[in-house]
TITORTOR-43082 format. One record per residue (C-alpha): y, x, z. Coordinates in steps of 0.001 Angstrom, whole numbers. Each point is the difference from the previous one (the first is absolute). Last residue first. Example, Ala and Ser with C-alpha at 12.3 -4.5 7.8 and 13.67 -1.06 7.14 Angstrom:
// residues 2
<site><yy>-1060</yy><xx>13670</xx><zz>7140</zz></site>
<site><yy>-3440</yy><xx>-1370</xx><zz>660</zz></site>
***
This chain:
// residues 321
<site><yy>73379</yy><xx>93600</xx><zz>54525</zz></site>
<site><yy>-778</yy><xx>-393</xx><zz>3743</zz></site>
<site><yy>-679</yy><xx>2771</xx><zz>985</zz></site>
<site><yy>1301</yy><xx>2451</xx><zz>-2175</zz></site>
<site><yy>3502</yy><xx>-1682</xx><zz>251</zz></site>
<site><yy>-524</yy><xx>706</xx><zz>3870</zz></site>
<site><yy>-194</yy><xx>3440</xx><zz>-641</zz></site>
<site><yy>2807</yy><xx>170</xx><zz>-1858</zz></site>
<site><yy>2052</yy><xx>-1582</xx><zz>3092</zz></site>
<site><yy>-1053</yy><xx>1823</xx><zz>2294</zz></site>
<site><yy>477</yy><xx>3315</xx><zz>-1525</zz></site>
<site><yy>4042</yy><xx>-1379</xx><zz>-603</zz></site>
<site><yy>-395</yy><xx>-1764</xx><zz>3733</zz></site>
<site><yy>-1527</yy><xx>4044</xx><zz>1248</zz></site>
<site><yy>3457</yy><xx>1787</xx><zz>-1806</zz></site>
<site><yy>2259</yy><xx>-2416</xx><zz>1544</zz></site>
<site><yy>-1664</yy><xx>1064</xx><zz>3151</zz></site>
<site><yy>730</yy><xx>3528</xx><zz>-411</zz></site>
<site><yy>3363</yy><xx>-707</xx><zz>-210</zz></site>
<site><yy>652</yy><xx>-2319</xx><zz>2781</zz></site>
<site><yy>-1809</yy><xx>3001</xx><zz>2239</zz></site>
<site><yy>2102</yy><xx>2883</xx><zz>-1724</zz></site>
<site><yy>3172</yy><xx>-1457</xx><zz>1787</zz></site>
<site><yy>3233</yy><xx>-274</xx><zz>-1320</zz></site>
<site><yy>1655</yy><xx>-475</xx><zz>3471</zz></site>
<site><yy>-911</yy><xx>3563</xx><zz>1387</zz></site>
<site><yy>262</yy><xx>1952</xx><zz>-3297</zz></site>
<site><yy>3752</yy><xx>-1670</xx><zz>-58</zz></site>
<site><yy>859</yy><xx>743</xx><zz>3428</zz></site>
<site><yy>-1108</yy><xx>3466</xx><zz>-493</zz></site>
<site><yy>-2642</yy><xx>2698</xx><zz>142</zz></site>
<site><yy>-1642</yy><xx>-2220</xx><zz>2881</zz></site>
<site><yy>-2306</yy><xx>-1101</xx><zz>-2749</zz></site>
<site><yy>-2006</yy><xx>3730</xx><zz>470</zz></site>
<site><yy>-3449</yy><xx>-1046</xx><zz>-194</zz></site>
<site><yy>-80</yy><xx>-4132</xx><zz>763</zz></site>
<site><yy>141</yy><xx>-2158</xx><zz>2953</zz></site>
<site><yy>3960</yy><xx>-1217</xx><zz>434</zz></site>
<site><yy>2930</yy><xx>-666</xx><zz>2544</zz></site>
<site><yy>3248</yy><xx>-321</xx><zz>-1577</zz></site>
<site><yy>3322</yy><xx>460</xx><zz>1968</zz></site>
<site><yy>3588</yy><xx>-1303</xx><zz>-680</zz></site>
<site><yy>3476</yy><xx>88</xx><zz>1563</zz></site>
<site><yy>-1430</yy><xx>1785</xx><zz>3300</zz></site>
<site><yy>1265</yy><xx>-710</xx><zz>3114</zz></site>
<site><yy>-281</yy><xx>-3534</xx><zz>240</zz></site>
<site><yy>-1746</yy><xx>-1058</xx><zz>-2719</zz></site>
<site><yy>1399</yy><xx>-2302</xx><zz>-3059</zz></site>
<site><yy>-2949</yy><xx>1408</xx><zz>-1763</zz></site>
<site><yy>-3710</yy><xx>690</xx><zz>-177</zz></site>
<site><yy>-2266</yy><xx>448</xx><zz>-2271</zz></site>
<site><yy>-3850</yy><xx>-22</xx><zz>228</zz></site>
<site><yy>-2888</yy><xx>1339</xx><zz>-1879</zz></site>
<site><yy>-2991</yy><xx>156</xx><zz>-1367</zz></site>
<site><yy>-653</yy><xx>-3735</xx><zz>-904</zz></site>
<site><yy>3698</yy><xx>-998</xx><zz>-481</zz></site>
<site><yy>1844</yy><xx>-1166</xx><zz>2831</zz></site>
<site><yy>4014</yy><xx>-627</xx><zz>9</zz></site>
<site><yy>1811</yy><xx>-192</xx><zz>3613</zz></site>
<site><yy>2408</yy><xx>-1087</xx><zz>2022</zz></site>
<site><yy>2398</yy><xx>141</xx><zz>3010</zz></site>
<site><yy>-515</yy><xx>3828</xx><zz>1184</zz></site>
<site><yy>-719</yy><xx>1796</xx><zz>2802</zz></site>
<site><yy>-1739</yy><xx>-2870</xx><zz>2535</zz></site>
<site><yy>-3533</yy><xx>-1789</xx><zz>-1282</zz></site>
<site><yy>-372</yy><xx>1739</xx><zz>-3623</zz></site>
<site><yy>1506</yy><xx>3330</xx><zz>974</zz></site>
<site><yy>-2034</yy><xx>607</xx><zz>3203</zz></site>
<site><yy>-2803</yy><xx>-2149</xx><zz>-1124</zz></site>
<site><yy>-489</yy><xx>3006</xx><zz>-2377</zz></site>
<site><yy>945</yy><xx>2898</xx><zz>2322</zz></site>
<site><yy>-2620</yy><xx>-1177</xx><zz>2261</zz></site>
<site><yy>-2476</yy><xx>-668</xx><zz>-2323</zz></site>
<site><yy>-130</yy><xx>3514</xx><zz>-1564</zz></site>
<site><yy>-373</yy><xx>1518</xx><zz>3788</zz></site>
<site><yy>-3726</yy><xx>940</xx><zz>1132</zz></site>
<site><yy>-981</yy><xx>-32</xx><zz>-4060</zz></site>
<site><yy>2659</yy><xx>3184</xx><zz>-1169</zz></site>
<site><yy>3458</yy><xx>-854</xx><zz>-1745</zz></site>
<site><yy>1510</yy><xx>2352</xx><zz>-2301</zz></site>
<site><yy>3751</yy><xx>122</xx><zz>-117</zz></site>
<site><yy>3038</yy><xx>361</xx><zz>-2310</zz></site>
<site><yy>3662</yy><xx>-80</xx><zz>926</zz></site>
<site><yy>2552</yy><xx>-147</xx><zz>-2758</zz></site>
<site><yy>3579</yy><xx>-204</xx><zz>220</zz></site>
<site><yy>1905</yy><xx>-2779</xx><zz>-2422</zz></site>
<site><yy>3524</yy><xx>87</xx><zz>2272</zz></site>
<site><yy>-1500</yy><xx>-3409</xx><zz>1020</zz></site>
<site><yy>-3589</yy><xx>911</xx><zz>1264</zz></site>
<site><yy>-2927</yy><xx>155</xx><zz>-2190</zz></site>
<site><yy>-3290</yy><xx>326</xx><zz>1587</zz></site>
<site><yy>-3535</yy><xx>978</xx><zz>-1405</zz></site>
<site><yy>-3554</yy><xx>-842</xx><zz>1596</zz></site>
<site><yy>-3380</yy><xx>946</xx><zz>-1089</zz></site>
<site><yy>-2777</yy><xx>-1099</xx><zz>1369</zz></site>
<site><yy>-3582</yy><xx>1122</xx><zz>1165</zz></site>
<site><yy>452</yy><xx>3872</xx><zz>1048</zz></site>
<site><yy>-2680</yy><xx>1484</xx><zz>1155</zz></site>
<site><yy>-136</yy><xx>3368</xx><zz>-1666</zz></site>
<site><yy>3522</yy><xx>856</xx><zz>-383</zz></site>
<site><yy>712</yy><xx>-1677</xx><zz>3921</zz></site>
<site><yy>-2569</yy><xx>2094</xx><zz>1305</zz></site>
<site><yy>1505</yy><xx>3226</xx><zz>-1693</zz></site>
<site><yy>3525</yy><xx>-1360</xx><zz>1510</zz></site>
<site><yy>-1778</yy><xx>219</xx><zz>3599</zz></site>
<site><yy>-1531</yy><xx>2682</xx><zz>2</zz></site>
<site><yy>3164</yy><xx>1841</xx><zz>-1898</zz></site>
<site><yy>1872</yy><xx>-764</xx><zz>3571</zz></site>
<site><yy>3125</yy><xx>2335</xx><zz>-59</zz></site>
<site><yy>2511</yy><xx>-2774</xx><zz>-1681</zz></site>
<site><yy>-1406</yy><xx>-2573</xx><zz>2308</zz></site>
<site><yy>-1771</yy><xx>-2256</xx><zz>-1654</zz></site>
<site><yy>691</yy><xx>-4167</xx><zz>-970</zz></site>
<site><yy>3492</yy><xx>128</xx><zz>-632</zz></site>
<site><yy>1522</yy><xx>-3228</xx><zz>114</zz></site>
<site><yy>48</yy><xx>-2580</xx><zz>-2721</zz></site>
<site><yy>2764</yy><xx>-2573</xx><zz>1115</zz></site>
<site><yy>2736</yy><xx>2655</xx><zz>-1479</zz></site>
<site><yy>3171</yy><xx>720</xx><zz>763</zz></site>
<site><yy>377</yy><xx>3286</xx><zz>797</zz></site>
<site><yy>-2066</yy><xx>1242</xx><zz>-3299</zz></site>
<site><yy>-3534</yy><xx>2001</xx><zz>1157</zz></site>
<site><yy>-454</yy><xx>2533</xx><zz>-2972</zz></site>
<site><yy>-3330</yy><xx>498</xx><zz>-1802</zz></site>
<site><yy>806</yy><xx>2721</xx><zz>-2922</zz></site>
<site><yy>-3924</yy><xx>1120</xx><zz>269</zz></site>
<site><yy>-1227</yy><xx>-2767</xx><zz>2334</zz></site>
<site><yy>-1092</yy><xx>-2961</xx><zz>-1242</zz></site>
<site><yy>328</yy><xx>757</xx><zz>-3312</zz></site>
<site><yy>-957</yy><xx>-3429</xx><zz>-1933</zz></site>
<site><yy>-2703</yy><xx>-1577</xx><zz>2494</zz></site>
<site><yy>-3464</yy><xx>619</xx><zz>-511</zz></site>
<site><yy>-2058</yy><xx>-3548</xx><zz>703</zz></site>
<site><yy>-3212</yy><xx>158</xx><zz>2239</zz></site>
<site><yy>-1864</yy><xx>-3618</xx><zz>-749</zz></site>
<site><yy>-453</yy><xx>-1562</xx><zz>3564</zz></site>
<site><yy>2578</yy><xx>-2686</xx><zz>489</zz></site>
<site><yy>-876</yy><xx>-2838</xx><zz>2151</zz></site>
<site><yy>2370</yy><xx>-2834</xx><zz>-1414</zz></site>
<site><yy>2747</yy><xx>-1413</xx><zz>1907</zz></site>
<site><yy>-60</yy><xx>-3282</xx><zz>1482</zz></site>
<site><yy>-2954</yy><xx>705</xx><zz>2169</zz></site>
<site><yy>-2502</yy><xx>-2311</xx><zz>2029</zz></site>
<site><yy>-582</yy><xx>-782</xx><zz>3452</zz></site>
<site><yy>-3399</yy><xx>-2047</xx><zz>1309</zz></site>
<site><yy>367</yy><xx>-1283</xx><zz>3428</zz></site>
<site><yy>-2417</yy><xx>1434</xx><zz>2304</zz></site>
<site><yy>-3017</yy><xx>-1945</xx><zz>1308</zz></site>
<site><yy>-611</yy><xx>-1161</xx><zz>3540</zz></site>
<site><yy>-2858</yy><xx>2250</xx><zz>1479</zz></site>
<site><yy>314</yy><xx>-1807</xx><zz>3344</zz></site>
<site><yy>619</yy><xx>3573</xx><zz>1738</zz></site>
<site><yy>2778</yy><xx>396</xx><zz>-2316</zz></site>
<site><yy>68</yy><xx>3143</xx><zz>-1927</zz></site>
<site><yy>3553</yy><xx>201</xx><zz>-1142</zz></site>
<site><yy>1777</yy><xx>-594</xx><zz>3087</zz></site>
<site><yy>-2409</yy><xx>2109</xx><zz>1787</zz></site>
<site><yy>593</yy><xx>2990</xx><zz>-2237</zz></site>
<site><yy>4056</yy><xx>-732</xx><zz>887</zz></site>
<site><yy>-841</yy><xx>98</xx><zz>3720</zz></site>
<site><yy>-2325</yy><xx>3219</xx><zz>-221</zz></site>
<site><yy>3664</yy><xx>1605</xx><zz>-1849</zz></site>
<site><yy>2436</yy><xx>-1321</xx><zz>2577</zz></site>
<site><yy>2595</yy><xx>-2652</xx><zz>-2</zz></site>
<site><yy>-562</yy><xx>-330</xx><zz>-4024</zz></site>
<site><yy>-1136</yy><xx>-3597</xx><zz>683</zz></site>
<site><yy>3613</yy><xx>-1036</xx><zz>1604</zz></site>
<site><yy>-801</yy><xx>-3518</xx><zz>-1885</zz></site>
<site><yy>-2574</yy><xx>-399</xx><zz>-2188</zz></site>
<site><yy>-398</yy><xx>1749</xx><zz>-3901</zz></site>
<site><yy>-1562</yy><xx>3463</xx><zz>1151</zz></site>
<site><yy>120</yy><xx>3315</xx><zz>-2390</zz></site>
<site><yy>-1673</yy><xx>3177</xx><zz>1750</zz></site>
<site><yy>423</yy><xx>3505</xx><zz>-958</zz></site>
<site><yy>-2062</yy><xx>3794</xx><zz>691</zz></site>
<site><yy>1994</yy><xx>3085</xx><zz>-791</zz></site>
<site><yy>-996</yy><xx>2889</xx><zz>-1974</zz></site>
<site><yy>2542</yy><xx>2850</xx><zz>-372</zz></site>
<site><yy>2227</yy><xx>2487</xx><zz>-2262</zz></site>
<site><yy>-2957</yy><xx>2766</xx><zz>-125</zz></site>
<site><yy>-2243</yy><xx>-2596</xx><zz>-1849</zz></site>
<site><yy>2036</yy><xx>1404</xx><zz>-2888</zz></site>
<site><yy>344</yy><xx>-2074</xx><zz>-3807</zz></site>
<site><yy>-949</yy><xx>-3403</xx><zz>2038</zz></site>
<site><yy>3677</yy><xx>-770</xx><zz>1264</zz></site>
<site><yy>-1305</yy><xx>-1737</xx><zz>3356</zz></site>
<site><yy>-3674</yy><xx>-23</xx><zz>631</zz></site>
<site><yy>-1454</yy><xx>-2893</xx><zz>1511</zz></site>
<site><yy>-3325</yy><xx>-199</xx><zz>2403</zz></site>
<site><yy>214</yy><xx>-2458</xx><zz>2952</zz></site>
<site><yy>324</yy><xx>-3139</xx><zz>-2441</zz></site>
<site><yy>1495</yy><xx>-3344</xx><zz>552</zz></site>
<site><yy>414</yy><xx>-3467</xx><zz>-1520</zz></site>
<site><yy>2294</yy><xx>-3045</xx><zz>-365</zz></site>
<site><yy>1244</yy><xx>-687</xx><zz>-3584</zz></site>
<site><yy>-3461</yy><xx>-904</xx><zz>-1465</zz></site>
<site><yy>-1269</yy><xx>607</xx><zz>-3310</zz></site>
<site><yy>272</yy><xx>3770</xx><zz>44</zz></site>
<site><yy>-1548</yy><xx>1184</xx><zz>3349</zz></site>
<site><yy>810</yy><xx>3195</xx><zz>1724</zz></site>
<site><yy>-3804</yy><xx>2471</xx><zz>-928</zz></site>
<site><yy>1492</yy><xx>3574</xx><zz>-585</zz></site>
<site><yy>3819</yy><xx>-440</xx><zz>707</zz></site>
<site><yy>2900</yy><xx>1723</xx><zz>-2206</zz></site>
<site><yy>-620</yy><xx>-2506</xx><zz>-3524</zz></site>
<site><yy>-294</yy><xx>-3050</xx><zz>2358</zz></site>
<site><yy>2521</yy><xx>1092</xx><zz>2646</zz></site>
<site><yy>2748</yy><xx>150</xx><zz>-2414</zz></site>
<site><yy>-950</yy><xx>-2884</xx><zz>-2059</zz></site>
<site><yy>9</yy><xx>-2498</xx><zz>3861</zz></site>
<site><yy>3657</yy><xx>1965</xx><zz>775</zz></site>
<site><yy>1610</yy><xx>-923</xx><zz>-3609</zz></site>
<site><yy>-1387</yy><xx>-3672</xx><zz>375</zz></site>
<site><yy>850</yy><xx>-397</xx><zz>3288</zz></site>
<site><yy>3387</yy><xx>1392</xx><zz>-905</zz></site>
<site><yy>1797</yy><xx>-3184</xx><zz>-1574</zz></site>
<site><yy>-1248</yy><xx>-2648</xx><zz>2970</zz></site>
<site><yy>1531</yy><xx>1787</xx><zz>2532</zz></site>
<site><yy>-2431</yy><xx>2978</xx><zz>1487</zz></site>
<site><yy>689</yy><xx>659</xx><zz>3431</zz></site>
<site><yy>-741</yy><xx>3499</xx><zz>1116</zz></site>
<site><yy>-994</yy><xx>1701</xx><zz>2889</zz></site>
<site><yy>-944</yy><xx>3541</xx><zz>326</zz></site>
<site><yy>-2588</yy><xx>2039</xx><zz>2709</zz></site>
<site><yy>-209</yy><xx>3829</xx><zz>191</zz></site>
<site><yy>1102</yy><xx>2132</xx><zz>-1875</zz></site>
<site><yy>3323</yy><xx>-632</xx><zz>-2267</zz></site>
<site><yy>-262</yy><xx>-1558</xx><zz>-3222</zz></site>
<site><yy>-1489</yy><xx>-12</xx><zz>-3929</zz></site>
<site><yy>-3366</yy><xx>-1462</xx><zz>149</zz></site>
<site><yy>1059</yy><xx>-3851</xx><zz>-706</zz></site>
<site><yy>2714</yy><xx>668</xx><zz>-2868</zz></site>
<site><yy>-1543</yy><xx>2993</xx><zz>-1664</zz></site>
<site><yy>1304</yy><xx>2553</xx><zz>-2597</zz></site>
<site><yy>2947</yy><xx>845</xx><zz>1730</zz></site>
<site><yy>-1481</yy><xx>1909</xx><zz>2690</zz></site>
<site><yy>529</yy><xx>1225</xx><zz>3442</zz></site>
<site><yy>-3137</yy><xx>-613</xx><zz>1833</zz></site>
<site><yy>269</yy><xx>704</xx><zz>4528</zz></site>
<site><yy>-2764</yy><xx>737</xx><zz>1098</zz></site>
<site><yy>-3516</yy><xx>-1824</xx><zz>1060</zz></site>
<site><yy>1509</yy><xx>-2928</xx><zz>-1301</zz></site>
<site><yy>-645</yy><xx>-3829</xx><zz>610</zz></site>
<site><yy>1808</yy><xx>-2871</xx><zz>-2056</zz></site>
<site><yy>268</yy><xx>-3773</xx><zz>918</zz></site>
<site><yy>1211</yy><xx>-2757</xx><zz>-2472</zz></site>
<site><yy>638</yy><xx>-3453</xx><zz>644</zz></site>
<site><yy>512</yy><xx>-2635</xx><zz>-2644</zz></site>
<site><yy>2359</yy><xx>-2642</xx><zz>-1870</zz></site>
<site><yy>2761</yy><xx>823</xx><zz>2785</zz></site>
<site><yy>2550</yy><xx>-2497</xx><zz>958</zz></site>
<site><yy>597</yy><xx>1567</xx><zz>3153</zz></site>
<site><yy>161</yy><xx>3152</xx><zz>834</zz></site>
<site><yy>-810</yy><xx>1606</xx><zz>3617</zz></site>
<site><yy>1737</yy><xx>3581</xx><zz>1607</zz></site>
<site><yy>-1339</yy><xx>3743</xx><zz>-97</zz></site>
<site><yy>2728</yy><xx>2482</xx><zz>356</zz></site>
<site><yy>1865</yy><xx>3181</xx><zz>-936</zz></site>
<site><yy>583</yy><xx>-1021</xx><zz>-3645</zz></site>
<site><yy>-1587</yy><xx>-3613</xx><zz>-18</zz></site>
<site><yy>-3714</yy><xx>-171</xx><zz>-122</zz></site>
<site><yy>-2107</yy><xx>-3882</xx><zz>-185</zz></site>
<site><yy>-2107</yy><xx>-2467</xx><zz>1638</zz></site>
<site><yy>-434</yy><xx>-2145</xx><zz>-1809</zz></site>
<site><yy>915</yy><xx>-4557</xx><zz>88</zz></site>
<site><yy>-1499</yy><xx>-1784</xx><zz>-2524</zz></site>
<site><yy>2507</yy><xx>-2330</xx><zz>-2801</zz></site>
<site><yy>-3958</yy><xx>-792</xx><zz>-1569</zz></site>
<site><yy>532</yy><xx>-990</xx><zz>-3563</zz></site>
<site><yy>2549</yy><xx>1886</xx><zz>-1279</zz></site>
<site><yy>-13</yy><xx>-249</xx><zz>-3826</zz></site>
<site><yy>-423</yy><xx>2624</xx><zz>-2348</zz></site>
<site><yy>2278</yy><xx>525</xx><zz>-3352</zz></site>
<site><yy>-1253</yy><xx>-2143</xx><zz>-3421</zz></site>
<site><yy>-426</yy><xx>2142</xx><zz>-2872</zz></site>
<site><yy>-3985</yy><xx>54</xx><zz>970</zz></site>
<site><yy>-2521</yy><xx>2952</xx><zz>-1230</zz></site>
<site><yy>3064</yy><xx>2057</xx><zz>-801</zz></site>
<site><yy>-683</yy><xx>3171</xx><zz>-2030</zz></site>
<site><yy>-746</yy><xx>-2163</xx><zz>-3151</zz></site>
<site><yy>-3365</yy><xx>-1073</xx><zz>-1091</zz></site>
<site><yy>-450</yy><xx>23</xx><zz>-3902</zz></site>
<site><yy>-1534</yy><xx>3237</xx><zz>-446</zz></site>
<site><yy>-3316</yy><xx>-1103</xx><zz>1881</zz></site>
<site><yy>406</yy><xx>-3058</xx><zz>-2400</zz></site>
<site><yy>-236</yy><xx>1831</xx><zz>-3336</zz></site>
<site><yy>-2711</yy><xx>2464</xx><zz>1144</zz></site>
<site><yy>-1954</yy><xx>-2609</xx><zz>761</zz></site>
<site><yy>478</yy><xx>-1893</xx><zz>-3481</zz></site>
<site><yy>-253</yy><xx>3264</xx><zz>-1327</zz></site>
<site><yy>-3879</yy><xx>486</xx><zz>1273</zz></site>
<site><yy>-716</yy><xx>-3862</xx><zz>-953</zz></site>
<site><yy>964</yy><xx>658</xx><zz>-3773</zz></site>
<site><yy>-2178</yy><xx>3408</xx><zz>206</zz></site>
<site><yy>-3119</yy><xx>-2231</xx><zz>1306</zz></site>
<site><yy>516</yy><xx>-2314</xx><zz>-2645</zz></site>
<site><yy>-3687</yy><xx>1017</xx><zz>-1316</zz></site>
<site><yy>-1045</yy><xx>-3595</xx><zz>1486</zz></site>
<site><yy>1576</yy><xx>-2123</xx><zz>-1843</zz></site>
<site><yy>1140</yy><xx>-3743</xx><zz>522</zz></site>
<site><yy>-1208</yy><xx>39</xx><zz>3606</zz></site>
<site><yy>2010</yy><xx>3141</xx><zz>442</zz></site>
<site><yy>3103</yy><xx>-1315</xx><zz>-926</zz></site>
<site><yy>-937</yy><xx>-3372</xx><zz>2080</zz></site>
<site><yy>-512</yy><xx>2392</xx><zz>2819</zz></site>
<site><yy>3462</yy><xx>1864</xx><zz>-480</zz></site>
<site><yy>2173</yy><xx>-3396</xx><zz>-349</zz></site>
<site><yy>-1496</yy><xx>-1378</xx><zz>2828</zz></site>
<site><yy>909</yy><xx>3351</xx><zz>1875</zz></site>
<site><yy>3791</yy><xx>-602</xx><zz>-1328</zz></site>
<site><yy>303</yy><xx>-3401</xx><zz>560</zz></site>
<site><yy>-996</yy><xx>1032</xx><zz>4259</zz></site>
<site><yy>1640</yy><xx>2745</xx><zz>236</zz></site>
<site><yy>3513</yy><xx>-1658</xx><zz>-1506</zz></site>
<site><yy>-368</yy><xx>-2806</xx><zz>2830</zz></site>
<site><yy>-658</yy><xx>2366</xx><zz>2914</zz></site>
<site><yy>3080</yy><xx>1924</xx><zz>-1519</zz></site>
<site><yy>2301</yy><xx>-3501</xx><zz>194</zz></site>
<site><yy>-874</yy><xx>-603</xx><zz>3775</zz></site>
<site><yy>461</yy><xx>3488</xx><zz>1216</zz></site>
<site><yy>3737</yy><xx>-920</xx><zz>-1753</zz></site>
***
C-alpha cells in the first residue's frame, strides 16, 4: 500500500510542474490540487496490522509482582515521583516509583504516541528513546511528571541508567527508524455533546474517560479533543466519546487490531463492525459527526472533495482549452 502512495506522489507532482510549466498564473489550480490530496489521506497511514520483529524478552508488572515476558516487541520503564492516576495517559498513569511493561507488538505504537505528545524532547522516528521530563494528562501538572525509557534488547528495561545505555551505545550504533500506521492527528475536532446527556452504557468498549466530579478533566477533553468516537451495541444504545492526543491511537488499534473483525475507511472516518462488545462504532475527524452512525459514515471529507475534482476539473478546461 506505502508502495502504491509513493507512486500516486510522484504522477501527481509531475502533473503539478507540467501545469505550471504550461502557465504560470495557475497558482490557484496548484493551491486545490494540495488541498485535494491533504483531504485524501485516510486515518490509517498503513491497513496492514504490525509485525513482531524482535520476540524480546521485558521485564514487566503483574498485580502484586514483577516477573519477565517473552515475546515482547519492546521494553518500557516508567519513574514517578508519586503515584499518577489518570486515564488520559498510558505511560504516566501508575503507581510511584519504578513500572515495567512489555509492549507486544500492538501497543508499541500506542505507548511510543503517548510519550511523544506527554514528553518534551522523546524521539519520533525511532521506537527506542527516553526523556526525564513528561507530563501525564497535560490539562494539570498537579497529576504528575514522570521520566520513560523504551529499549529494543533483551531485559533492557532492568533499570532506568540500563535502558539509557541500551539506547546510547558507547559505539554510537544507529537506531532503527520506526514509523506509524495511524496518522498523527492534530486538528481539534468538537464532538456532538460530549457531555450534556453523556451516559456510560454497561456494555460499552468506550469507557468513561472523567470521573463524574473531575470538570478539569472533561474541560480538557472539550478543548483537546481530536476524534470522535460513537458505539452502537445490540439493544441499539449509544455511547459517544471524545478522544484527546495521549490516547486516540490506542483506542483505534484497539478496535482495528482486537474488538472487532472489519472495517470500512473513508478519509475522515472509520467504521467499525462485527466487534466484540459493541455491534458497531465509527471513529471520525469532523465538528459534531459523532451525532450518529449515519453523520459518522457519511463523512463531510468525501464531500468536500467532490466539490475540489468539480473546481478541478473547470479549471483544468481553462488550461488547456
Amino acid at each position: 500500500m506505502l508502495s502504491s502512495i509513493t507512486s500516486k506522489k510522484k504522477t501527481n507532482i509531475h502533473f503539478i510542474h507540467s501545469l505550471l510549466q504550461n502557465r504560470p498564473s495557475n497558482t490557484m489550480l496548484l493551491l486545490l490540487l494540495v488541498l485535494y490530496l491533504r483531504t485524501s489521506f485516510a486515518l490509517l497511514i498503513s491497513t496492514e496490522n504490525r509485525v513482531s520483529t524482535r520476540n524480546i524478552t521485558c521485564k514487566h508488572d503483574v498485580p502484586f509482582m514483577t516477573t519477565f515476558l517473552i515475546n515482547c516487541e519492546a521494553c518500557l520503564i516508567t519513574s514517578r515521583n508519586y503515584a499518577i492516576e489518570t486515564t488520559l495517559s498510558l505511560a504516566g498513569s501508575g503507581p510511584a516509583g519504578l513500572s515495567y511493561t512489555c509492549l507486544p507488538v500492538n501497543e508499541v505504537e500506542v505507548y511510543h504516541e503517548n510519550l511523544i505528545r506527554e514528553c518534551y524532547n522523546f524521539p519520533r522516528d525511532t521506537l527506542n528513546g527516553y526523556d526525564d521530563y513528561c507530563i501525564a494528562s497535560p490539562f494539570s501538572y498537579v497529576r504528575g511528571s514522570y521520566r520513560a525509557c523504551i529499549c529494543i534488547n533483551n531485559q533492557c528495561n532492568f533499570d532506568y541508567t540500563q535502558c539509557i545505555q541500551q539506547i546510547n551505545p558507547l559505539w554510537n550504533q544507529k537506531s532503527p527508524l520506526f514509523s506509524n500506521t495511524i496518522a498523527e492527528l492534530t486538528n481539534q475536532v468538537k464532538c456532538y455533546r460530549p457531555y450534556e446527556d453523556y451516559k456510560q452504557q454497561p456494555y460499552s468498549t468506550l469507557t468513561p474517560l472523567c470521573l463524574d466530579h473531575d470538570d478539569v478533566c472533561k474541560d480538557y477533553i472539550l478543548n483537546h479533543g481530536v476524534l470522535c468516537a460513537i458505539s452502537v451495541d445490540r439493544t441499539n444504545q449509544i455511547t459517544r466519546q471524545t478522544l484527546v492526543p495521549s490516547i486516540y491511537s490506542a483506542y483505534l488499534i484497539k478496535y482495528k487490531t482486537q474488538f472487532c473483525n472489519s472495517y470500512t475507511l473513508t478519509s475522515n472516518s472509520i467504521s467499525f463492525s462485527q466487534c466484540r462488545l459493541d455491534d458497531t462504532v465509527c471513529m471520525c475527524t469532523f465538528n459534531e459527526c459523532d451525532k450518529d452512525l449515519e453523520t459518522c459514515r457519511a463523512n463531510k471529507g468525501i464531500r468536500n472533495t467532490y466539490y475540489l475534482v468539480s473546481v478541478l476539473f473547470v479549471f483544468i478546461l481553462d488550461v488547456y482549452i
